[in-house]
C-alpha positions as CSV (number, residue, x, y, z in Angstrom):
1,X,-42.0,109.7,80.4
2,X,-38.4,110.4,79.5
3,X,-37.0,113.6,77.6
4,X,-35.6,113.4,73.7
5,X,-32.4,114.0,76.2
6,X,-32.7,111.2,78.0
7,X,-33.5,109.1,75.7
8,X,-30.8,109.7,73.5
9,X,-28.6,109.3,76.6
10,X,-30.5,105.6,77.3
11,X,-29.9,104.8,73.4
12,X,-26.0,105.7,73.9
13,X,-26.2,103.4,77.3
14,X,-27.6,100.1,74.9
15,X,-25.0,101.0,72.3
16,X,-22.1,101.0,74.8
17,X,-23.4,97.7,76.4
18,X,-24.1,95.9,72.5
19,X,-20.5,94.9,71.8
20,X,-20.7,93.0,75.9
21,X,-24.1,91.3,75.6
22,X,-22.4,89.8,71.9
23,X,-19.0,88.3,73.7
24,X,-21.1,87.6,76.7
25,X,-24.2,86.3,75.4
26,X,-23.3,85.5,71.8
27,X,-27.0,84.1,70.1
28,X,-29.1,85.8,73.0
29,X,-27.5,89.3,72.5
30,X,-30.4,89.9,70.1
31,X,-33.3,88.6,72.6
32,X,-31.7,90.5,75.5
33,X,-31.4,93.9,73.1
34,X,-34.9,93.2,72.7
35,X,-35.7,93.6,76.1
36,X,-34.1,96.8,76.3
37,X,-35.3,98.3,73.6
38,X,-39.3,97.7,74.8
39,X,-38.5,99.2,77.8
40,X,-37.2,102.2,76.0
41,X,-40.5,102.3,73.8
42,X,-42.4,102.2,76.5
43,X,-41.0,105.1,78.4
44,X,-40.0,107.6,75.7
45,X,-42.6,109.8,73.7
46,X,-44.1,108.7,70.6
47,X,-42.0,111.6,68.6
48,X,-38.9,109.7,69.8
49,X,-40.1,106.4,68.2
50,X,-38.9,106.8,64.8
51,X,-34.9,107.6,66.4
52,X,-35.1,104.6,68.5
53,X,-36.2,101.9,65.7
54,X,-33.4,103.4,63.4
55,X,-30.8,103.0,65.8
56,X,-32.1,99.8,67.0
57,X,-32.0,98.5,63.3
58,X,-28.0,99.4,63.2
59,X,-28.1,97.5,67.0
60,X,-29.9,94.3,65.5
61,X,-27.5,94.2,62.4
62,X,-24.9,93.8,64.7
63,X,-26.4,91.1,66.7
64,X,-27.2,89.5,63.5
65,X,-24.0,89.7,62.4
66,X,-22.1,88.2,65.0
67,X,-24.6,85.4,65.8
68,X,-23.6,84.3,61.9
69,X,-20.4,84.8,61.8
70,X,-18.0,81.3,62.6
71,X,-16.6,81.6,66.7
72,X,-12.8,81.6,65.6
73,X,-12.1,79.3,68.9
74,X,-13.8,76.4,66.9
75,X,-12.1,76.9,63.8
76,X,-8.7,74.9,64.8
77,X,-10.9,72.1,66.2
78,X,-13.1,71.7,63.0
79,X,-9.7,71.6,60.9
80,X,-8.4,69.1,63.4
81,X,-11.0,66.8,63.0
82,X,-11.0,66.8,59.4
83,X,-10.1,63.2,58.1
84,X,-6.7,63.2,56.8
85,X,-6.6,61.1,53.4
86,X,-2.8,60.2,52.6
């Protein structure tokens, strides 16, 4: 079982690694935060619950976020491929 410390100290860990799981693994980053986040749950008290799913929900907005938003690489290519009528 892990201390309030250290659990604050894991959530701080997922946070820093959030904005690398997005570039890396763009529509996964959710399903892979996911993963980390049970594995918190399961090894942090009960009273640390409630902290964890608050700053999860922040985490998953994120992920959210950036799986909807348009990848600016494809943007040119889209506009490219637009018919041009003279």
């Amino acid at each position: 079982m892990k201390t309030p410390y250290e659990v604050q100290q894991e959530i701080a860990r997922i946070e820093r690694l959030l904005p690398h799981l997005i570039s890396d693994q763009g529509e996964r980053a959710e399903e892979i935060l996911g993963f980390h986040v049970a594995g918190l749950y399961a090894s942090a008290p009960v009273s640390e619950h409630g902290l964890i799913g608050e700053r999860v929900l922040h985490m998953q907005g994120l992920c959210r976020e950036a799986a909807n938003a348009p990848d600016p690489a494809a943007l040119p290519l889209l506009a490219a491929a637009q018919p041009q009528w003279a």
